[in-house]
PADRENFI-167566 format. One record per atom (N, C-alpha, C): residue in one letter; x negated, y negated, z negated. Coordinates in steps of 0.05 Angstrom, whole numbers, padded with zeros to 5 digits, always signed. Atoms other than C-alpha are relative to their C-alpha. Example, Ala and Ser with C-alpha at 12.3 -4.5 7.8 and 13.67 -1.06 7.14 Angstrom:
<marnus>
A-00018+00024+00000A-00246+00090-00156A-00018-00024+00000S+00016+00024+00001S-00273+00021-00143S+00015-00022-00014
</marnus>
This chain:
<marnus>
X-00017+00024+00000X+00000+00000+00000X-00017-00025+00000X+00012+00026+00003X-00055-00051-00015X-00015-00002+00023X+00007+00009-00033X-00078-00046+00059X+00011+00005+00014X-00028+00011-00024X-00016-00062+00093X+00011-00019-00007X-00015+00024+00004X+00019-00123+00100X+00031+00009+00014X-00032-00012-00010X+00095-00125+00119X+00013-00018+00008X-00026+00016-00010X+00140-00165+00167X+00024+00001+00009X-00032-00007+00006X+00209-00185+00168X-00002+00005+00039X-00006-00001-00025X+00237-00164+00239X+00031-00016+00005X-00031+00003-00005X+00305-00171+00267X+00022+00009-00020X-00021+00002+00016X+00369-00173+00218X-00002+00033-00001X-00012-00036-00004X+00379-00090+00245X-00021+00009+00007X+00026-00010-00004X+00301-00081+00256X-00010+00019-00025X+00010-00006+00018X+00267-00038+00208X-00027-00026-00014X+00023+00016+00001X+00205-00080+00169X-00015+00008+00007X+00029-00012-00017X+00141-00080+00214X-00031-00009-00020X+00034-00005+00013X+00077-00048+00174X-00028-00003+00016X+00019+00003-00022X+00017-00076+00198X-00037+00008-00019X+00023-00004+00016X-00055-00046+00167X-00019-00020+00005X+00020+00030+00013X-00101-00101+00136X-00024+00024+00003X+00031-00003+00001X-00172-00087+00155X-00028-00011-00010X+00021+00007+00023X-00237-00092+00113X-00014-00019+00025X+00017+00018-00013X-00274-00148+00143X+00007-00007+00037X-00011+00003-00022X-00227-00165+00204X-00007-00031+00014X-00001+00029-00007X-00241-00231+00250X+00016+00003+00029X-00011+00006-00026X-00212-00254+00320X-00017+00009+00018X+00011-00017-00025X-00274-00226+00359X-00003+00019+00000X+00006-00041+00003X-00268-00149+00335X+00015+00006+00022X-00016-00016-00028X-00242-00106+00398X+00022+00011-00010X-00025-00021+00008X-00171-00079+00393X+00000+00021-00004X+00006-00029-00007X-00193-00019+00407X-00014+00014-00025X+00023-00015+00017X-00239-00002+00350X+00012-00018-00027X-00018+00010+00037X-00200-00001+00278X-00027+00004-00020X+00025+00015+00026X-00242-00027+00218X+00006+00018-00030X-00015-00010+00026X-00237+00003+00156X+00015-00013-00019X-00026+00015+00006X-00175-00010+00111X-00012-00023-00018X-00001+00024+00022X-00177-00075+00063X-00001+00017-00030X-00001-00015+00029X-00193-00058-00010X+00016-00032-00016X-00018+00011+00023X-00154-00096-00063X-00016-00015-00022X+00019+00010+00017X-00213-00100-00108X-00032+00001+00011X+00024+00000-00010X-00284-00110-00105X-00026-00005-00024X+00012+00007+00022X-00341-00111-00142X-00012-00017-00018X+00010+00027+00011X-00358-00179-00163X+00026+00004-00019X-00015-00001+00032X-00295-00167-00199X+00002+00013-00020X+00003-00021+00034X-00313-00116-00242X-00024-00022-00017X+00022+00016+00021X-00374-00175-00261X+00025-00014-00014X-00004+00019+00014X-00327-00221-00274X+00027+00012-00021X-00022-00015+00012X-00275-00171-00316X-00029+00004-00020X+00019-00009+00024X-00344-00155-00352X-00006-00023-00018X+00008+00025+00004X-00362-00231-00367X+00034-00006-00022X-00024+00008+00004X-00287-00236-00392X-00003+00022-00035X+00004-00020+00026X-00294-00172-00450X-00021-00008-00010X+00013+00002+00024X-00356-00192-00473X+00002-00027-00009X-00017+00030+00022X-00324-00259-00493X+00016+00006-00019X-00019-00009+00019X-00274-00226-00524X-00017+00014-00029X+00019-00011+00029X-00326-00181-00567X-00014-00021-00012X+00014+00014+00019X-00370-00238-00584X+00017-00015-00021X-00029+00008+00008X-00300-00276-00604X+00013+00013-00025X-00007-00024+00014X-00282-00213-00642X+00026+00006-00003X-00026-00009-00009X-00215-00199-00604X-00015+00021+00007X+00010-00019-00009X-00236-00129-00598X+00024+00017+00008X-00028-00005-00017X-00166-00110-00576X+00004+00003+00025X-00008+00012-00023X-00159-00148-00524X-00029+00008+00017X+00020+00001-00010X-00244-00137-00509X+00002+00033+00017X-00007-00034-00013X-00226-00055-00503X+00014-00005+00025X-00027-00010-00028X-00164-00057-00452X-00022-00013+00017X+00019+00018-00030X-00217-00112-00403X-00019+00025+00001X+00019-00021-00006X-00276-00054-00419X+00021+00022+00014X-00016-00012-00010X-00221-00005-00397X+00014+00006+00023X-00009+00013-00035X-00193-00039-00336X-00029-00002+00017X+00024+00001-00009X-00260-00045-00318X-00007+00039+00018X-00005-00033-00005X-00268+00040-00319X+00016+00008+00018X-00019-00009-00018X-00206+00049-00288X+00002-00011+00033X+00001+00000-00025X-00212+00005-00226X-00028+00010+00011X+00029-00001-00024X-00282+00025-00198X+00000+00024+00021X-00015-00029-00024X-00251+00092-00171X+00001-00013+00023X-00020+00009-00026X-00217+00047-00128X-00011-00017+00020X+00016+00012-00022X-00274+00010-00099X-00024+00012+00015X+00015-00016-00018X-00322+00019-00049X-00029-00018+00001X+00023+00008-00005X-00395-00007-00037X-00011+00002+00018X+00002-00011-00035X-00434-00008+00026X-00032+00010-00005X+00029-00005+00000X-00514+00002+00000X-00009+00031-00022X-00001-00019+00016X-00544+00050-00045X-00011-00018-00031X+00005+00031+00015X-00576-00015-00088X+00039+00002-00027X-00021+00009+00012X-00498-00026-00103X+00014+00019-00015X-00014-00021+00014X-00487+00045-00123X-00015+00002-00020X+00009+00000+00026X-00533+00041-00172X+00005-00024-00017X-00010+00008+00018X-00507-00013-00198X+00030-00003-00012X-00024-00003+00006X-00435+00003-00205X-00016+00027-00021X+00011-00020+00015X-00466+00072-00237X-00013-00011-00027X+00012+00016+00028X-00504+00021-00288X+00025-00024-00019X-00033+00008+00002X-00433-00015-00296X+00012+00017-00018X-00011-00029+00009X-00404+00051-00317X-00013+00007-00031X+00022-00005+00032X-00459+00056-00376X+00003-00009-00013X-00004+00024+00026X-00454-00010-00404X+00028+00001-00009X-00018+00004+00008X-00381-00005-00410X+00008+00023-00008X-00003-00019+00022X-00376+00062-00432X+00000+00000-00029X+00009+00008+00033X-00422+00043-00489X+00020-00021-00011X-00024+00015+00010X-00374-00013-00505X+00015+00014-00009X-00019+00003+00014X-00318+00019-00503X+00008+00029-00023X+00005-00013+00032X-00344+00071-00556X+00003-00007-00024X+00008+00010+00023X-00364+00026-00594X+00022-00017-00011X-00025+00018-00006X-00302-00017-00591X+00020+00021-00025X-00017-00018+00010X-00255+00045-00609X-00014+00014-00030X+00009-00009+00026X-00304+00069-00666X+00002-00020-00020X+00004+00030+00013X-00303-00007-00695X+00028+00008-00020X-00022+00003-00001X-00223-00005-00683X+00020+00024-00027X-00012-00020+00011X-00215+00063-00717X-00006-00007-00030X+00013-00005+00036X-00260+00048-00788X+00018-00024-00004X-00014+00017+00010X-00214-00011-00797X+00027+00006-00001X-00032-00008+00006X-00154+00029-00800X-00007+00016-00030X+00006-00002+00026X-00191+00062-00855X-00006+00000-00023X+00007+00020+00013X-00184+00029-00908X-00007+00011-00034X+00006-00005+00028X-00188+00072-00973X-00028+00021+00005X+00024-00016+00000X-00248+00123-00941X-00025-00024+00009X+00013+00009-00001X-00301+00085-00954X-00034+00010+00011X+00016-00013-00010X-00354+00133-00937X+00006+00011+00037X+00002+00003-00027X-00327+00143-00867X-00002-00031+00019X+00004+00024-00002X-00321+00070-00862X-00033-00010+00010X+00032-00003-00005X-00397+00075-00870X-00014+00009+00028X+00013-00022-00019X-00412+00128-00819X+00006-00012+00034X-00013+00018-00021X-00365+00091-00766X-00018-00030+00014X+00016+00015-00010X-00399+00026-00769X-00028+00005+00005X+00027-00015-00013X-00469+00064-00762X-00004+00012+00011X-00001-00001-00033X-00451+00096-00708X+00006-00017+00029X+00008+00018-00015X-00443+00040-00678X-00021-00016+00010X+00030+00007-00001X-00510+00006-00686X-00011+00017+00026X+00014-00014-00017X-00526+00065-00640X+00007+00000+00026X-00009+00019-00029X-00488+00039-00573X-00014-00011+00003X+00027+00017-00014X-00536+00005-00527X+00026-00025+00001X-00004+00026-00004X-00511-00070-00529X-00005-00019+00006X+00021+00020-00003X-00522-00134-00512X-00013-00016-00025X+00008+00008+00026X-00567-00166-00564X+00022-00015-00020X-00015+00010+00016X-00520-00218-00592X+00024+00018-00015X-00017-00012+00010X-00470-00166-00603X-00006+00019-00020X+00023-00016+00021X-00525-00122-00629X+00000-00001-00028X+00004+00006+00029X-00534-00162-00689X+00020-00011-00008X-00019+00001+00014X-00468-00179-00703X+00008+00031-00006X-00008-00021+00003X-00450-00104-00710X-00030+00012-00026X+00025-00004+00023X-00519-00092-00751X+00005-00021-00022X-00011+00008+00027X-00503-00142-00804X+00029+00003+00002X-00024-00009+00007X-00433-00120-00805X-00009+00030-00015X+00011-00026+00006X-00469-00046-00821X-00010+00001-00022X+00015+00003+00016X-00516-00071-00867X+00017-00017-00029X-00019+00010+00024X-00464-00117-00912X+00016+00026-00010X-00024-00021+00013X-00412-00053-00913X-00017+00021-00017X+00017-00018+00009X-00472-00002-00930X-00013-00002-00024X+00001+00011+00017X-00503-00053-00984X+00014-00003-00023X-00030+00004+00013X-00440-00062-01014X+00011+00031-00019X-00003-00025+00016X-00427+00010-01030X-00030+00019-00008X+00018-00008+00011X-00492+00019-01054X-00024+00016+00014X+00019-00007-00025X-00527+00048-00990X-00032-00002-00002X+00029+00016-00008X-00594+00017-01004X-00014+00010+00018X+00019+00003-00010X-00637+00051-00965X+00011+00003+00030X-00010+00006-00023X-00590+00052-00908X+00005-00025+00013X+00007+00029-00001X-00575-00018-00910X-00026-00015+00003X+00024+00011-00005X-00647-00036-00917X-00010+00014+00034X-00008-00020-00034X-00646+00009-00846X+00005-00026+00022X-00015+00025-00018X-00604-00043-00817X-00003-00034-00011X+00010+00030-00001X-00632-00109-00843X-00016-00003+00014X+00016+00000-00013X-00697-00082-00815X+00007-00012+00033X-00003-00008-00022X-00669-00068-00751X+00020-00026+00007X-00012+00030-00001X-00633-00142-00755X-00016-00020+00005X+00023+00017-00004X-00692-00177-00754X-00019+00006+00012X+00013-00013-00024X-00725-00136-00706X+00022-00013+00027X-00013+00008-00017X-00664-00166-00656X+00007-00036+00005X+00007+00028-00002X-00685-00243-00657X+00039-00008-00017X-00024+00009+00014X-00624-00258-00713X-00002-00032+00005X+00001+00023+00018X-00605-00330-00734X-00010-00008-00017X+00012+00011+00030X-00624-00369-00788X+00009+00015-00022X-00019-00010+00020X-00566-00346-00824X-00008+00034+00002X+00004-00023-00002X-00571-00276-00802X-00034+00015-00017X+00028-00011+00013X-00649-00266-00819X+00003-00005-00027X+00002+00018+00025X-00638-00307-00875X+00013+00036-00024X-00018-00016+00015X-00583-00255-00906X-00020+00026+00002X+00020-00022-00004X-00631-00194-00878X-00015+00004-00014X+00022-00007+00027X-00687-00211-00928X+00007+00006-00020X-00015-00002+00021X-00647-00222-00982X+00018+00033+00003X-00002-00025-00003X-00622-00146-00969X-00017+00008-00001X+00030-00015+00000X-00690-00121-00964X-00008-00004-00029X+00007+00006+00034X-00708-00155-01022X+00019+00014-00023X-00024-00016+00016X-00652-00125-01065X+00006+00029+00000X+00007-00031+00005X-00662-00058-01042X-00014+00017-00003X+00030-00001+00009X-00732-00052-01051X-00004+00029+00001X+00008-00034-00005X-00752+00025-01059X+00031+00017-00005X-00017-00017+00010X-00681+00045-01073X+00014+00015+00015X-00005-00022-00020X-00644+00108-01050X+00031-00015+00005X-00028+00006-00005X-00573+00111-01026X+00015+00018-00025X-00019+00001+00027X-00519+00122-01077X+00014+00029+00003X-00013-00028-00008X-00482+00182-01033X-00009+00004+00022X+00012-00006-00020X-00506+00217-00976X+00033-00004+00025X-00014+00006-00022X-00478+00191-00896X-00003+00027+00010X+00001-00022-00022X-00470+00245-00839X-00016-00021+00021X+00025+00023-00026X-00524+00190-00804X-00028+00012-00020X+00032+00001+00002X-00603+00203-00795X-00005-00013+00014X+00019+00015-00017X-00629+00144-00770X-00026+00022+00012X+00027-00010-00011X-00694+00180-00761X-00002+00020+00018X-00013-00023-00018X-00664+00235-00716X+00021-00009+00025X-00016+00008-00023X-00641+00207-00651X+00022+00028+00012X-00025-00006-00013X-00573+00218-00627X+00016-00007+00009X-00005+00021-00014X-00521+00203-00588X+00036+00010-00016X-00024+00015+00025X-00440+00190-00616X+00018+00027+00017X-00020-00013-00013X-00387+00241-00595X+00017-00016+00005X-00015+00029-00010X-00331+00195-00556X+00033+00021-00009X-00018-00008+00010X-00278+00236-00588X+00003+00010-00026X+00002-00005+00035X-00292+00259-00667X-00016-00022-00010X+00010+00020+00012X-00334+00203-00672X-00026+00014-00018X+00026-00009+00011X-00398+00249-00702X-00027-00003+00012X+00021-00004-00019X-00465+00244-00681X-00012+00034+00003X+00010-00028-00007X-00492+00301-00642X-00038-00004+00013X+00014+00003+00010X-00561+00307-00662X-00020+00011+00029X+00019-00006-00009X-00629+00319-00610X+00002+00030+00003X+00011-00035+00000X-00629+00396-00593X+00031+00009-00003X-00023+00001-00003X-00557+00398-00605X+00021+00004+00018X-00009-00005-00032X-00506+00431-00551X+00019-00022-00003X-00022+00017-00005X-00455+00381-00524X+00000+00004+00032X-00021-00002-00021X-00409+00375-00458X+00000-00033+00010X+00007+00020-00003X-00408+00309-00422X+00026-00010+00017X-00016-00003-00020X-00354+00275-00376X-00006-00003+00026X+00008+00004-00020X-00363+00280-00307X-00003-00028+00023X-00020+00027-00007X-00338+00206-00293X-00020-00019-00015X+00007+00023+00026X-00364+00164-00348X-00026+00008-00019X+00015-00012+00020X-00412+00209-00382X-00009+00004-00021X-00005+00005+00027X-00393+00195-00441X-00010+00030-00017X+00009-00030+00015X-00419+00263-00493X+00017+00005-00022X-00018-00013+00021X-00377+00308-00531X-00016+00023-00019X+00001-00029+00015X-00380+00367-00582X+00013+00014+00020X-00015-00020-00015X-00368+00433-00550X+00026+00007+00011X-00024+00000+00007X-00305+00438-00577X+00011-00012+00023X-00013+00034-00016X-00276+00373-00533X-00006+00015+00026X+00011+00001-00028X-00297+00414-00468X+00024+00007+00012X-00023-00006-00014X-00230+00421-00415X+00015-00024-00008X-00023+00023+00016X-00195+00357-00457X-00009-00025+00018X+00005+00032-00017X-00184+00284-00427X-00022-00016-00011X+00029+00017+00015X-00244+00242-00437X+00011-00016-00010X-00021+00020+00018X-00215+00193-00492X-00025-00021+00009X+00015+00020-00007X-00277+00143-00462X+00020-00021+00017X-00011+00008-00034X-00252+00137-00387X+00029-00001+00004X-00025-00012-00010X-00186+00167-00392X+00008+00011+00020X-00004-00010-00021X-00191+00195-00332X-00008+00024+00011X+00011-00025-00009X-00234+00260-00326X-00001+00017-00004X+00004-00007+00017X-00244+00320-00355X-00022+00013-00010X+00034-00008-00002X-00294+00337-00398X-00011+00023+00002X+00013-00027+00000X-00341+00386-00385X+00005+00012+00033X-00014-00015-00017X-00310+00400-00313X-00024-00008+00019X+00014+00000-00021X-00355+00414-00254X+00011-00013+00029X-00014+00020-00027X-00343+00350-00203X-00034-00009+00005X+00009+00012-00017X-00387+00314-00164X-00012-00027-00014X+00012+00026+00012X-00388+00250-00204X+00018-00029+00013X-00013+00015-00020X-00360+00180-00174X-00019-00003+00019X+00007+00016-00032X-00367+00163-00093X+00012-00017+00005X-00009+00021-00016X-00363+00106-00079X-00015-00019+00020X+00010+00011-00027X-00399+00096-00018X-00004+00013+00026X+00010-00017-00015X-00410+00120+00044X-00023+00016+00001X+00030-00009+00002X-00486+00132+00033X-00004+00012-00014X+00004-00017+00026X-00472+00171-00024X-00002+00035+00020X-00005-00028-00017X-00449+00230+00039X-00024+00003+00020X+00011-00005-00017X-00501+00221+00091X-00022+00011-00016
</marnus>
């Protein structure tokens, strides 16, 4: 439908469908059809990206998810003409993945409001989403105040470090030492289901980390990583794939076939 246009005819005419072509002018030959018109394109997935991470820095993370989301959902639907542009729709796909992980893990620990220890684990698995800096360290001192707070120390001191390792503010560094300083050699109070020191990456459906050496399932779309378990189920990232299923991946180019 979005590459056809439609005119009125005669009162007892049917309406005449006419196909909209991708990059059509007045000197193309009649003879030789163009390929159809797309609807979307990829400058608008920048400027749909430019739009969510307003919203996250803002901290409408509501409204920042559905833009990361719409984002996922149209790129199916577009097309590219280089291989340059396929790798960067494919790097597109990454960054907003990670978002909207991180988004929905944020979304979820603030529904829970009396587990305070998953509260914990939630916002520190976030830290572990690749971000853009500024968002970085707003989500790291968000980590480090909640972790502090329930007595975390040496996890908190974790994330002040790792705050002031991300060019903070005044305010930000400022608050960072002052955590360091206050936690000085001390342990944590109860033990997390987080090892900093043990890279890993977030399941996009239980929300656990699944640990270096660790089996996991992936989606074929989004690539988002699961637990075993989660393998045949809808990818709760993308919404669109399933995981674990043997596809191909997205095409969206010609040059992806030759």
């Amino acid at each position: 439908m979005g590459s056809h246009t439609y005119l009125r005819a005669h009162a007892a005419a049917p309406v005449i469908s006419i196909a909209v072509e991708k990059g059509w002018s007045e000197s193309a030959s009649p003879n030789v059809r163009g390929p159809p018109a797309l609807v979307f394109s990829f400058s608008q997935m920048e400027d749909r990206l430019k739009a969510a991470y307003k919203a996250t820095t803002e901290g409408r993370f509501p409204e920042a998810l559905r833009q990361f989301l719409s984002i996922l959902h149209t790129i199916p639907v577009i097309v590219v003409d280089s291989r340059r542009e396929v790798d960067e729709v494919k790097e597109l796909i990454e960054i907003v993945r990670e978002y909207v992980l991180g988004l929905k893990m944020e979304l979820k620990r603030k529904e829970l409001r009396d587990d305070v220890t998953r509260q914990q684990e939630l916002a520190a698995y976030f830290t572990n989403c690749k971000l853009q800096r500024i968002h970085m360290r707003l989500v790291l001192a968000s980590a480090m105040a909640l972790c502090f707070k329930q007595k975390n120390y040496a996890t908190a001191a974790h994330f002040a470090r790792m705050l002031l390792e991300n060019s903070p503010n005044e305010a930000q560094a400022k608050k960072a030492r002052q955590v360091l300083q206050a936690c000085g050699d001390k342990d944590d109070s109860h033990q997390l289901n987080y090892d900093f020191r043990n890279p890993f990456v977030v399941c996009g459906s239980t929300y656990v980390p699944i640990y270096r050496g660790q089996k996991d399932v992936s989606c074929p779309y989004c690539g988002s990583r699961f637990v075993p378990s989660i393998e045949g189920q809808l990818c709760t990232i993308c919404e669109l794939a399933t995981v674990g299923a043997d596809a191909s991946g997205l095409l969206c180019s010609p040059t992806q076939l030759r």
